[in-house]
C-alpha positions as CSV (number, residue, x, y, z in Angstrom):
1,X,-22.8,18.9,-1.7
2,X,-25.0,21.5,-0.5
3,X,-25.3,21.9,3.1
4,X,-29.1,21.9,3.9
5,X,-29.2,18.6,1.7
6,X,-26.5,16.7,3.1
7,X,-28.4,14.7,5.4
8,X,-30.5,14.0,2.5
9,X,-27.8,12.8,0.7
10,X,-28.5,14.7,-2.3
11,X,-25.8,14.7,-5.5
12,X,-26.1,17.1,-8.2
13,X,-27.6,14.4,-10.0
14,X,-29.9,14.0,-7.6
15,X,-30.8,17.3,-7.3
16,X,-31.2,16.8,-11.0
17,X,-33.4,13.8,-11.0
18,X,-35.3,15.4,-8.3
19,X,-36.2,18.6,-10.9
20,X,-37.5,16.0,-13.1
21,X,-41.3,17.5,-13.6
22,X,-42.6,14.2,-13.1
23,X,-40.5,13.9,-9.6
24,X,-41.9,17.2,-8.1
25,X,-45.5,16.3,-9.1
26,X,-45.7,13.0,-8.3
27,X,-44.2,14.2,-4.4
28,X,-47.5,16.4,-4.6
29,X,-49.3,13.8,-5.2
30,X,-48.4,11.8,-2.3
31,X,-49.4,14.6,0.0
32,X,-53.6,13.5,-0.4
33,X,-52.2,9.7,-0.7
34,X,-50.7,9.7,2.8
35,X,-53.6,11.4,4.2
36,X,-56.2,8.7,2.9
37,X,-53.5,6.4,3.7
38,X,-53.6,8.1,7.5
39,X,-57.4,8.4,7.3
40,X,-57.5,4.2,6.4
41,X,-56.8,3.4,10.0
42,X,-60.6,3.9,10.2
43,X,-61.3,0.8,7.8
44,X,-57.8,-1.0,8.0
45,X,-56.8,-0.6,11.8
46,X,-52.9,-1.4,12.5
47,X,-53.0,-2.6,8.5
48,X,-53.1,1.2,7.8
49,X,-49.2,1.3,8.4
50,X,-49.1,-0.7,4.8
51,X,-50.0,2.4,2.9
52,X,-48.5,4.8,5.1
53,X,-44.9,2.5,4.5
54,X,-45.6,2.5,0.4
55,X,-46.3,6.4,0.2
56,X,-42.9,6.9,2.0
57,X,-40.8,4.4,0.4
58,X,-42.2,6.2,-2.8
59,X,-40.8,9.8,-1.4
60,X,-37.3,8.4,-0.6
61,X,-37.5,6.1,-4.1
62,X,-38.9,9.8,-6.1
63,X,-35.6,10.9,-6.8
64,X,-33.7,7.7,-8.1
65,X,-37.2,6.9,-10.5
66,X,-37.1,9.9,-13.1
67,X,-34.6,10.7,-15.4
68,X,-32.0,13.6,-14.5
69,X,-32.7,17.5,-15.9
70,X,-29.5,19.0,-17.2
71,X,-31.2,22.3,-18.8
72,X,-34.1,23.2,-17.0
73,X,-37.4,24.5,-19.4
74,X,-40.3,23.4,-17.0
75,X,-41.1,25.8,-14.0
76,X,-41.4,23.5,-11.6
77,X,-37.2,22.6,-13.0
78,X,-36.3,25.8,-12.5
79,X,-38.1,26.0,-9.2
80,X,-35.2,23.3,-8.3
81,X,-32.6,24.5,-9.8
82,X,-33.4,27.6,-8.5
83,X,-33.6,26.1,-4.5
84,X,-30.6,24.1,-5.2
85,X,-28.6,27.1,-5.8
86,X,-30.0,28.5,-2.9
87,X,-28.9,25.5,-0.8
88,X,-25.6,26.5,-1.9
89,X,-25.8,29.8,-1.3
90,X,-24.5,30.9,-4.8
91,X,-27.7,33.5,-5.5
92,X,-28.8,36.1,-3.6
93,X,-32.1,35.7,-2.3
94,X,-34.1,38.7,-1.8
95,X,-34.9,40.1,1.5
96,X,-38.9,39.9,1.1
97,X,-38.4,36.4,0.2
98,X,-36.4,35.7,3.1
99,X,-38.7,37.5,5.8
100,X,-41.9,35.3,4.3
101,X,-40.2,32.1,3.5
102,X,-39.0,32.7,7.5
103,X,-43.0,34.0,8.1
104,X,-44.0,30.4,6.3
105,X,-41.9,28.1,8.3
106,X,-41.9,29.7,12.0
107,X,-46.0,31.1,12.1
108,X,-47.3,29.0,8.9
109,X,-45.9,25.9,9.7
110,X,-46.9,24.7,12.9
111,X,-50.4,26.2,12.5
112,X,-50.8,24.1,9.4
113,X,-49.2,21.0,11.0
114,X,-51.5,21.6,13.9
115,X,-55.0,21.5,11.7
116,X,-53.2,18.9,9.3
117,X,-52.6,16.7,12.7
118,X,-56.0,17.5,14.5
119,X,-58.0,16.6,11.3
120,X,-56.1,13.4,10.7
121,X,-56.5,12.3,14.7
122,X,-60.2,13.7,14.8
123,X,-61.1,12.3,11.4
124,X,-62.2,16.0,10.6
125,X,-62.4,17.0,7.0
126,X,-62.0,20.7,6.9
127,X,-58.8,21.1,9.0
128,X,-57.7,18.3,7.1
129,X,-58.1,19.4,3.8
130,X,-57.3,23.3,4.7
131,X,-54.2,22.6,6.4
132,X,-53.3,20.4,3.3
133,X,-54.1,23.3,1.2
134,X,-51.8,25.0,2.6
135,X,-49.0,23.5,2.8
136,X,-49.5,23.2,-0.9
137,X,-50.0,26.7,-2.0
138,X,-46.7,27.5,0.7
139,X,-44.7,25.0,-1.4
140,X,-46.1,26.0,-4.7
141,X,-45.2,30.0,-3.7
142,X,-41.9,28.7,-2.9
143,X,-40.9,26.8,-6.0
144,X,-41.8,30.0,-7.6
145,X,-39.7,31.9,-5.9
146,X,-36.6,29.8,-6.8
147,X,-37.8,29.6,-10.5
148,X,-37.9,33.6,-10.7
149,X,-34.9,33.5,-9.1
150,X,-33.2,30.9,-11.4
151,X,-34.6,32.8,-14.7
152,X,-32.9,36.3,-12.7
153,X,-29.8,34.6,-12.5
154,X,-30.0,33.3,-16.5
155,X,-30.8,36.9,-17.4
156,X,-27.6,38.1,-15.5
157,X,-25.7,35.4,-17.0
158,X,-25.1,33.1,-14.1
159,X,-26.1,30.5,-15.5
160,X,-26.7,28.3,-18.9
C-alpha cells in the first residue's frame, strides 16, 4: 500500500476506481457544491450541515461508486496512475516539479485556504470564487504532471 495513502486506506483497486474519469470529475465537482453548501447557512442556518454531510459522504463514497481502470487512456487516468506511482516512490519525479509542487503546498496553499475561508465566513464572492480557482488550476497542473510523467515512464517501458 502506498505510504502517503495509507491512512486513506487506499488498495490498488482503489487507486484504480479512484482514476475512473468519472471519479476525478465528479470530486471537482464537489468543490463549488460544498461551497454553496457552506454559503446555505445564510438561508438554511444549522440545516446547512445537511449538505455539507452529503458532499462529504459523496467524497469518501467517490472511490467505491465507479468502476476500476486497469489500462489507463483518459488524462485525468493517467494523471492517477501517474500520482500513484509517485505515492510509491517507483518514478522519478523531476526536480522542477518537486520545487513547485513544494511552492504550491507551503506558499499556495494557505494563501488559497485563507481567501477560500474568508470568503466563505464573510459571504464574499471574489475571494471565494478566486481562491476556488485556484485550488483548481493547482490540482489540474498537478494531475498533469503525473500524467506526463506516467506516459515518460510508458515510453521507457516501465509500464503497460
Amino acid at each position: 500500500m502506498p505510504k502517503g495513502a495509507k491512512g486513506f486506506q487506499m488498495s490498488d483497486e482503489m487507486w484504480e476506481r479512484h482514476a475512473n474519469p468519472w471519479s476525478v470529475w465528479t470530486r471537482f465537482a464537489a468543490i463549488p457544491l460544498m461551497f454553496a453548501a457552506i454559503w446555505s447557512r445564510v438561508w438554511l442556518g444549522w440545516w446547512c450541515l445537511a449538505p455539507i454531510a452529503a458532499v462529504l459522504v459523496w467524497l469518501w463514497l467517490n472511490p467505491f461508486v465507479f468502476r476500476p481502470v486497469h489500462t489507463p487512456v483518459a488524462w485525468s487516468s493517467k494523471g492517477i496512475y501517474g500520482e500513484k506511482m509517485w505515492f510509491k516512490d517507483k518514478w522519478p519525479v523531476s526536480a522542477d516539479h518537486r520545487r513547485v509542487q513544494r511552492l504550491m503546498m507551503v506558499v499556495g496553499g494557505p494563501i488559497t485556504l485563507s481567501l477560500i475561508a474568508y470568503g466563505l465566513t464573510a459571504l464574499e464572492l471574489w475571494p471565494t470564487v478566486f481562491g476556488a480557482t485556484v485550488l483548481t488550476m493547482g490540482q489540474l497542473w498537478r494531475i498533469d504532471r503525473f500524467a506526463q510523467l506516467y506516459e515518460e515512464q510508458k515510453r521507457l517501458g516501465a509500464v503497460q
